[in-house]
LUMPA-607843 format. One record per residue (C-alpha): chain; residue number from 1; z, x, y; residue in three letters. Coordinates in nm, 2 decimals. Example, Ala and Ser with C-alpha at 12.3 -4.5 7.8 and 13.67 -1.06 7.14 Angstrom:
// LUMPA-607843
chain = A | resi = 1 | c3 = 0.78 | c1 = 1.23 | c2 = -0.45 | resn = ALA
chain = A | resi = 2 | c3 = 0.71 | c1 = 1.37 | c2 = -0.11 | resn = SER
END
This chain:
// LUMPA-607843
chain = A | resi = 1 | c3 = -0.11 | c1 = 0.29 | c2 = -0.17 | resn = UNK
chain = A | resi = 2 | c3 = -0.31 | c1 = 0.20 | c2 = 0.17 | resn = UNK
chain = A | resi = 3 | c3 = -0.68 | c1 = 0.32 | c2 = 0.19 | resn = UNK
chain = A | resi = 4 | c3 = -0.94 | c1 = 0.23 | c2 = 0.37 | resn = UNK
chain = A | resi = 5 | c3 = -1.14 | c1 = 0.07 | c2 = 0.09 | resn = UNK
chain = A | resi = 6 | c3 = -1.03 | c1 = -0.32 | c2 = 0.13 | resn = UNK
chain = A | resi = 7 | c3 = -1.00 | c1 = -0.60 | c2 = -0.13 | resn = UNK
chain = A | resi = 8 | c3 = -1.05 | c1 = -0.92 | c2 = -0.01 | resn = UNK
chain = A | resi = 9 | c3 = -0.72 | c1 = -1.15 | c2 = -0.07 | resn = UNK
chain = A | resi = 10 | c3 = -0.74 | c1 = -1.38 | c2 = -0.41 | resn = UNK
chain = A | resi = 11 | c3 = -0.93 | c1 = -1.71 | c2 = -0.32 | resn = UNK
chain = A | resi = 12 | c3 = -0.71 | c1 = -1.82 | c2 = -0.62 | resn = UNK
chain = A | resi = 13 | c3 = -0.39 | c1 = -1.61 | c2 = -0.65 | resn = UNK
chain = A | resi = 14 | c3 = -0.05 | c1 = -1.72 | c2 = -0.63 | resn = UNK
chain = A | resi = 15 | c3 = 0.19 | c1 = -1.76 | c2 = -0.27 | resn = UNK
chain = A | resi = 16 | c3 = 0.29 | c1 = -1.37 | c2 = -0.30 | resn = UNK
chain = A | resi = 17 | c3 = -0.05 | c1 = -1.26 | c2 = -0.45 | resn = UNK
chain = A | resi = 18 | c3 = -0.24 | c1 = -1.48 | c2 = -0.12 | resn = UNK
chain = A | resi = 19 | c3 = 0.01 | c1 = -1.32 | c2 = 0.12 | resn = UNK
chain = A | resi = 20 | c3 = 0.04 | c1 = -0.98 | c2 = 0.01 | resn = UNK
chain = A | resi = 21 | c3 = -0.39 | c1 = -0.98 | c2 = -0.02 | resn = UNK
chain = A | resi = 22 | c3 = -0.36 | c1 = -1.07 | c2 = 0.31 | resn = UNK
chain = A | resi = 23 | c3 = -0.16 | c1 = -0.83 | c2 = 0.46 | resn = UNK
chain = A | resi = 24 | c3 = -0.29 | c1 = -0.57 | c2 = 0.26 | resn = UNK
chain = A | resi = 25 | c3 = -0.62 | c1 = -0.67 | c2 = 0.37 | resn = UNK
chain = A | resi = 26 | c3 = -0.52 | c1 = -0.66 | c2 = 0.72 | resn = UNK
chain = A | resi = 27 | c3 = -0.34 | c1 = -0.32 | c2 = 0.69 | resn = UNK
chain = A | resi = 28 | c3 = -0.66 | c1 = -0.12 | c2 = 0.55 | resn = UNK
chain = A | resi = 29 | c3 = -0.85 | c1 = -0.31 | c2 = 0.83 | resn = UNK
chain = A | resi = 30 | c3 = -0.66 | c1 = -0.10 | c2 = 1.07 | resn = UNK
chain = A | resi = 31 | c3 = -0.65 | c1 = 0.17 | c2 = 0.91 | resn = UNK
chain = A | resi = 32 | c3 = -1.07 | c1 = 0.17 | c2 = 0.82 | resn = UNK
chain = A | resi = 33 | c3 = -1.08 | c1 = 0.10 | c2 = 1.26 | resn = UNK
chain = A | resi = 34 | c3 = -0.84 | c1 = 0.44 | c2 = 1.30 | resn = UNK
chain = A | resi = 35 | c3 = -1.02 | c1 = 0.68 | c2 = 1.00 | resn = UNK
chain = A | resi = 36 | c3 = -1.26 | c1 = 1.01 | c2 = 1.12 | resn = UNK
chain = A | resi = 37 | c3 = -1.14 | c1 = 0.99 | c2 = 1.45 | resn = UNK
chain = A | resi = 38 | c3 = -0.97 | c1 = 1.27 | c2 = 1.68 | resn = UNK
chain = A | resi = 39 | c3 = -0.65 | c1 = 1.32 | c2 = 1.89 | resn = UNK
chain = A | resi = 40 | c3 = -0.92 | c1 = 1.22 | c2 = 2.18 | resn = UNK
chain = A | resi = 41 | c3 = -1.04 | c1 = 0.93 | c2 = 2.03 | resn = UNK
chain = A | resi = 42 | c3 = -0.76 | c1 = 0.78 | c2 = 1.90 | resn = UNK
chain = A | resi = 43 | c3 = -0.59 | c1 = 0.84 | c2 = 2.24 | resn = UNK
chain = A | resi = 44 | c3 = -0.90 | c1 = 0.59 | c2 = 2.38 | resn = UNK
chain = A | resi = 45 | c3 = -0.81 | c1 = 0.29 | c2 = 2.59 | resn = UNK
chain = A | resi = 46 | c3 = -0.99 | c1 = -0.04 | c2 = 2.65 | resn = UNK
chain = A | resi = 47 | c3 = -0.94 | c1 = -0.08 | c2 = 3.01 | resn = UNK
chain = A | resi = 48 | c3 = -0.73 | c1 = -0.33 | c2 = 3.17 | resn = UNK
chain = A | resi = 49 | c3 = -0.55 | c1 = -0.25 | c2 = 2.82 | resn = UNK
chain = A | resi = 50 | c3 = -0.36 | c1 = 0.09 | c2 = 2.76 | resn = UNK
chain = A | resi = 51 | c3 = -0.34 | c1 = 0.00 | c2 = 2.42 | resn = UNK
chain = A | resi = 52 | c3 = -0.49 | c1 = 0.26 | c2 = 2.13 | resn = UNK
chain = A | resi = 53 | c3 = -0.60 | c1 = 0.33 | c2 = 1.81 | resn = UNK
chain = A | resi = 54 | c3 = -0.30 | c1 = 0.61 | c2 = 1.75 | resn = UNK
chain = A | resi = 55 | c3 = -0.07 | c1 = 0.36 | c2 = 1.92 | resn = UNK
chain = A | resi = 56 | c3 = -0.14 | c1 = 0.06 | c2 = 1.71 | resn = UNK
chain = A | resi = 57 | c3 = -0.09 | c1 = 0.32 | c2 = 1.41 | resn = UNK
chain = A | resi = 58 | c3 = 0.24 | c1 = 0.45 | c2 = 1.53 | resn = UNK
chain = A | resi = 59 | c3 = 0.33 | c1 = 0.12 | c2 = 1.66 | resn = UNK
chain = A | resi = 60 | c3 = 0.27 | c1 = -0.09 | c2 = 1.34 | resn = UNK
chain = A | resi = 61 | c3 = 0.44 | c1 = 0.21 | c2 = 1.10 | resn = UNK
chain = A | resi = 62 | c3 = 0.78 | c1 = 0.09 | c2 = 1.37 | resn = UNK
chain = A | resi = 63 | c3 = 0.68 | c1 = -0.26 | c2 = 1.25 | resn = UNK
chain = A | resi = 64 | c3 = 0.71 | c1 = -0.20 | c2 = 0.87 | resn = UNK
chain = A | resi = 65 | c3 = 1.00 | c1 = -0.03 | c2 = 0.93 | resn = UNK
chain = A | resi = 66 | c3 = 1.20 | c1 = -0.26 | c2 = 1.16 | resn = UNK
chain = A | resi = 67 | c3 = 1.07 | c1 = -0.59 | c2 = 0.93 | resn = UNK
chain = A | resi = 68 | c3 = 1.14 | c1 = -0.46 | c2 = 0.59 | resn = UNK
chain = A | resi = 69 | c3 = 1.35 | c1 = -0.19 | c2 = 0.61 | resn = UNK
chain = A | resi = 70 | c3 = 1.60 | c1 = -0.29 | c2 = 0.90 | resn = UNK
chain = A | resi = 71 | c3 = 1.58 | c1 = -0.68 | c2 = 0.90 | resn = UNK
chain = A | resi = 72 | c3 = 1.53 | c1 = -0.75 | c2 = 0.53 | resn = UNK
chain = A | resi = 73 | c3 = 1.76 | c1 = -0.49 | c2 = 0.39 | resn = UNK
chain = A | resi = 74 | c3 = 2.01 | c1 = -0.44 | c2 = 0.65 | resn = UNK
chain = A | resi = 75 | c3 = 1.92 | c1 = -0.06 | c2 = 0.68 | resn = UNK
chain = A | resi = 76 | c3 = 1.98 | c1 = 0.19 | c2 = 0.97 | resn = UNK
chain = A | resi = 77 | c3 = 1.64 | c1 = 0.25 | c2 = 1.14 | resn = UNK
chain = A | resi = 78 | c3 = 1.49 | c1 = 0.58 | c2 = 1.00 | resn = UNK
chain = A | resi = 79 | c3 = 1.39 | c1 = 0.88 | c2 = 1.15 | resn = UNK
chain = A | resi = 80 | c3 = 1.12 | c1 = 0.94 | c2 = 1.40 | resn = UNK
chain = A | resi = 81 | c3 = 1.28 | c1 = 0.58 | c2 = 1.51 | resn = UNK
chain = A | resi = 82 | c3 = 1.67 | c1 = 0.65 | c2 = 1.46 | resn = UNK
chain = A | resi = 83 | c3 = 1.66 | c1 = 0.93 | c2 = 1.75 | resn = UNK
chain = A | resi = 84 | c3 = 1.47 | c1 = 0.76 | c2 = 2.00 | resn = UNK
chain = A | resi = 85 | c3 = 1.58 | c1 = 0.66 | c2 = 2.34 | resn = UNK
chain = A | resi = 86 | c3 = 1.44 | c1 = 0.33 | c2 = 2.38 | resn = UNK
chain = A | resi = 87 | c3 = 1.63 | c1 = 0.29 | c2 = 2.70 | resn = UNK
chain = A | resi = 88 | c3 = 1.44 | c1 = 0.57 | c2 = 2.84 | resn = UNK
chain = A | resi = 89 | c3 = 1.11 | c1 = 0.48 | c2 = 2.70 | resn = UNK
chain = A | resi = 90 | c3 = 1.10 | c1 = 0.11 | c2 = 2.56 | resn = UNK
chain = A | resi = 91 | c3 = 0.71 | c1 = 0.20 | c2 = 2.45 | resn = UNK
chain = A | resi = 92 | c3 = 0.82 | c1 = 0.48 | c2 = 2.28 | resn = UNK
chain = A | resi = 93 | c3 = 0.58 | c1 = 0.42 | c2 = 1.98 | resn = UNK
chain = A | resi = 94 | c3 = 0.31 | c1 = 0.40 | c2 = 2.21 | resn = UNK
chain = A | resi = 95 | c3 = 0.34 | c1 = 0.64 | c2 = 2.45 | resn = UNK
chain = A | resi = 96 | c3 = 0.49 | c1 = 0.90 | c2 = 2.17 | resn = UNK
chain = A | resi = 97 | c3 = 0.15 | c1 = 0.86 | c2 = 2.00 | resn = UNK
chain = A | resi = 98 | c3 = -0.07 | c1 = 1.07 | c2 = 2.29 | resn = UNK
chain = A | resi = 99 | c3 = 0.09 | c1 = 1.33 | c2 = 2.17 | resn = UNK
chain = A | resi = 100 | c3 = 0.14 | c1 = 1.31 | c2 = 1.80 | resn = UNK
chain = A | resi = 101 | c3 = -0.16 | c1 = 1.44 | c2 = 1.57 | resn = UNK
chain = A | resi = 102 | c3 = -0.35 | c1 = 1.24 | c2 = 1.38 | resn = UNK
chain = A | resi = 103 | c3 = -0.27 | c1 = 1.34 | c2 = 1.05 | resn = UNK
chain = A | resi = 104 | c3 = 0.08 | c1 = 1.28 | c2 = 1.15 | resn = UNK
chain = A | resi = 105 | c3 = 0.01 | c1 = 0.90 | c2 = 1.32 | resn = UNK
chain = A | resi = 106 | c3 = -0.18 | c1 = 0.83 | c2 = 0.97 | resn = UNK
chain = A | resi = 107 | c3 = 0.11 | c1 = 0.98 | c2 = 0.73 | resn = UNK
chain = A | resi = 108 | c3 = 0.38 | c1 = 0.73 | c2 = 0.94 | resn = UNK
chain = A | resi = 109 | c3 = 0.17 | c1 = 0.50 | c2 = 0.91 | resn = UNK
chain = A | resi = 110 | c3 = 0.06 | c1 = 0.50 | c2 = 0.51 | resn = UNK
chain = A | resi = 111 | c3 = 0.43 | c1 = 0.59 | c2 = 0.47 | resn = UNK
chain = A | resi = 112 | c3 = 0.57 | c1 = 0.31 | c2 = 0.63 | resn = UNK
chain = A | resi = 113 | c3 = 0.35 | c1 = 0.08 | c2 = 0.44 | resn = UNK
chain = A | resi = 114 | c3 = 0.47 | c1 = 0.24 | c2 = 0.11 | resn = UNK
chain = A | resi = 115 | c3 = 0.83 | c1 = 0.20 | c2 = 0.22 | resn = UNK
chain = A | resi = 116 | c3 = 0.76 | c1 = -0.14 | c2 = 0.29 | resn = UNK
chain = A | resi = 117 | c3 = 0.58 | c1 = -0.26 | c2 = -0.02 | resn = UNK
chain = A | resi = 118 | c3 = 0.84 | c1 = -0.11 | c2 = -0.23 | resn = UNK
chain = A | resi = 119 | c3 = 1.16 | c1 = -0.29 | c2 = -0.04 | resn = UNK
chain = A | resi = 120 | c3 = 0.95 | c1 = -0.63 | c2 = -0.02 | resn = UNK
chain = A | resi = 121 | c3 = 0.88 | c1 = -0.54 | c2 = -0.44 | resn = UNK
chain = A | resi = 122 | c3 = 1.27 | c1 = -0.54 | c2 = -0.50 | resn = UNK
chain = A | resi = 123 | c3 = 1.37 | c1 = -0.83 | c2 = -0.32 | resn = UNK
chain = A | resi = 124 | c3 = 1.07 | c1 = -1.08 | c2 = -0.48 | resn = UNK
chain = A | resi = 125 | c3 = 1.19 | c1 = -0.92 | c2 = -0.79 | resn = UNK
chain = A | resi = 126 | c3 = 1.57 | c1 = -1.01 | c2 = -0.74 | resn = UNK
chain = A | resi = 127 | c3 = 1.54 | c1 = -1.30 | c2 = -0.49 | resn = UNK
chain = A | resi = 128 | c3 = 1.22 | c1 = -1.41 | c2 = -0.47 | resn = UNK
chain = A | resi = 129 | c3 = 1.02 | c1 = -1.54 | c2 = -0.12 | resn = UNK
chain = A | resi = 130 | c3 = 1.28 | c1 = -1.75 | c2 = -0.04 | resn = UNK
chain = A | resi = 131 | c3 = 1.52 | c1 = -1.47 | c2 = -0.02 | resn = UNK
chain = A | resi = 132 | c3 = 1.73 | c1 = -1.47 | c2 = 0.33 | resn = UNK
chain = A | resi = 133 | c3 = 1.73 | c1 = -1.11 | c2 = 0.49 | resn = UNK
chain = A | resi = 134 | c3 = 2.03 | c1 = -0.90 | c2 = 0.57 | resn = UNK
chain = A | resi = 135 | c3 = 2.00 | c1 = -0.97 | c2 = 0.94 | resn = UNK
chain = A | resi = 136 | c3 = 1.91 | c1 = -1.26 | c2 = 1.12 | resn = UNK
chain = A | resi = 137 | c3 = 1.72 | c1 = -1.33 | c2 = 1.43 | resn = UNK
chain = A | resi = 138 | c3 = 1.81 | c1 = -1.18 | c2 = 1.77 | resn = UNK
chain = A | resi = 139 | c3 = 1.76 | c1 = -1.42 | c2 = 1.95 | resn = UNK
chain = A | resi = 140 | c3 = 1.84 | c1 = -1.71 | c2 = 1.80 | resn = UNK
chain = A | resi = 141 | c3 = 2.05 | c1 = -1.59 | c2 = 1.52 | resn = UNK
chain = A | resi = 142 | c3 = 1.90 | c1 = -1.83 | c2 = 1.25 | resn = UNK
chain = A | resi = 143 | c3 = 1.86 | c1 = -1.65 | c2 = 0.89 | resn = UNK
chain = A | resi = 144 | c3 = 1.50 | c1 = -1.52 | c2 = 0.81 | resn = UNK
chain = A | resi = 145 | c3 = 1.31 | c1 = -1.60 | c2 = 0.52 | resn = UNK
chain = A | resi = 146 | c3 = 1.08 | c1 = -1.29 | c2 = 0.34 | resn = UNK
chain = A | resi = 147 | c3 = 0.84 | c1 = -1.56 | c2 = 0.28 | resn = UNK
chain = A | resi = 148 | c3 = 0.86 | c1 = -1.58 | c2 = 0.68 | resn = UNK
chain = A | resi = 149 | c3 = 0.85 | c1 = -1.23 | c2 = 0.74 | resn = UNK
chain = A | resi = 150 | c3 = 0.53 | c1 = -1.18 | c2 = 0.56 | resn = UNK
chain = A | resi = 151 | c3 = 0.34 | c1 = -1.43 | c2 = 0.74 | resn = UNK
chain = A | resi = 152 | c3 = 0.50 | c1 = -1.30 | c2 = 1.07 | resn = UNK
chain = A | resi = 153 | c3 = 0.38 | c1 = -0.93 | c2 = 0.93 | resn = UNK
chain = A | resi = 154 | c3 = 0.04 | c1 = -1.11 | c2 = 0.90 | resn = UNK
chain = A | resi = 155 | c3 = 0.05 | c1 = -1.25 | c2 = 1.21 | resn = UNK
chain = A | resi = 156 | c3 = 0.13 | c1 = -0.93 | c2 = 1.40 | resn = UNK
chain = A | resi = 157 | c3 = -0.16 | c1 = -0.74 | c2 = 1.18 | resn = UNK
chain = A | resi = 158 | c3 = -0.44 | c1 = -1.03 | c2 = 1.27 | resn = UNK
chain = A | resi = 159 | c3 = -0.39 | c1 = -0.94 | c2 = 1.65 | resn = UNK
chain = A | resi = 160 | c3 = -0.37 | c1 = -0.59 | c2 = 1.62 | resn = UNK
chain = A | resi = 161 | c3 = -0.70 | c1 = -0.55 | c2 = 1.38 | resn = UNK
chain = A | resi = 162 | c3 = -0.86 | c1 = -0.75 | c2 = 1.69 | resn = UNK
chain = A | resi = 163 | c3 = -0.74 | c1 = -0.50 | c2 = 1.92 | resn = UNK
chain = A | resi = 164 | c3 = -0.84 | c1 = -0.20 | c2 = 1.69 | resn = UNK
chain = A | resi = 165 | c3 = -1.15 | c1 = -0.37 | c2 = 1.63 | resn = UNK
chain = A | resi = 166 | c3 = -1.30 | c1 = -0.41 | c2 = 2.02 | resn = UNK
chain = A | resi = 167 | c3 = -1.10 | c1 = -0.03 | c2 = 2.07 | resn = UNK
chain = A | resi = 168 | c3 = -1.32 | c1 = 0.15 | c2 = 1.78 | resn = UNK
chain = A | resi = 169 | c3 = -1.62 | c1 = -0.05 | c2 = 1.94 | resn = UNK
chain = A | resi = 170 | c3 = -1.56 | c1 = 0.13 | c2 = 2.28 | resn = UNK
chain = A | resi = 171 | c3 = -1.51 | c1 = 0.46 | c2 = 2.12 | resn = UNK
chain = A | resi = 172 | c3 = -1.80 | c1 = 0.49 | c2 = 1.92 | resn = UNK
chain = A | resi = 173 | c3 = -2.02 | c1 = 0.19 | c2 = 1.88 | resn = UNK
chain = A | resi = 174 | c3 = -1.86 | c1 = 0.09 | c2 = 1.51 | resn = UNK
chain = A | resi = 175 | c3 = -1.84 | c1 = -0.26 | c2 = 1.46 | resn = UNK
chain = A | resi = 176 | c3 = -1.77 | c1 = -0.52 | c2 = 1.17 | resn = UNK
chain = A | resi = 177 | c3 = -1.60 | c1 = -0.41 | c2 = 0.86 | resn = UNK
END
């Protein structure tokens, strides 16, 4: 389960036990930049940017979803994301956040997470990191490795705690861990 209280990765672990710290790392780091704050607040942008706090939330809950759940297993996307009209609103995730409370962006979120963990669990356990997901790449259509949609997942975590980072900055002064 995600909190806010962070473990730092093992300095010594393992491939999975380095990348999972990682990510889990990463994932409470956003979470910890998001926690005590209001609908207001996490509706707060860092001009030029419209980017926010309840958007990076809603937005990185799509992410879990899409990577492990779609891509790696093949599934249909899940609801709030199954009913969308992304032709209508391609930002959906984003712009949907204004309005969602924040108990709500923060359940997606830790939910997302805990659907993730548990589909990334069974295919180490049957497959291992080399294990080829269920769908390959859009654009290119090459076969994606777990072990290379965890580092992507990291990837895509490191830019966003930067973002969350300089956002919680401009909303209250918090910086650091």
């Amino acid at each position: 389960m995600i909190s806010t209280d962070r473990t730092d990765p093992p300095l010594t672990g393992d491939e999975v036990a380095t990348l999972l710290g990682f990510l889990d790392f990463l994932r409470s780091t956003v979470l910890r930049k998001a926690d005590g704050l209001d609908a207001d607040q996490l509706d707060t942008a860092l001009p030029p940017s419209t980017m926010t706090l309840g958007g990076l939330l809603h937005h990185l809950a799509l992410v879990e979803d899409d990577w492990c759940s779609v891509v790696l297993h093949g599934n249909p996307p899940a609801e709030p994301w199954a009913s969308v009209d992304w032709a209508a609103d391609r930002d959906w995730e984003w712009t949907a956040a204004r309005t969602t409370p924040p108990e709500e962006l923060r359940r997606r979120y830790v939910d997302a997470i805990a659907r993730s963990d548990a589909l990334v669990e069974q295919v180490l356990r049957e497959r291992g990191l080399d294990a080829v997901a269920a769908r390959r790449q859009r654009h290119t259509d090459q076969e994606i490795s777990l072990r290379w949609i965890l580092v992507h997942l990291i990837e895509e975590y490191g830019r966003h705690a930067g973002h969350a980072d300089l956002i919680r900055e401009r909303i209250d002064g918090s910086t650091g861990e």
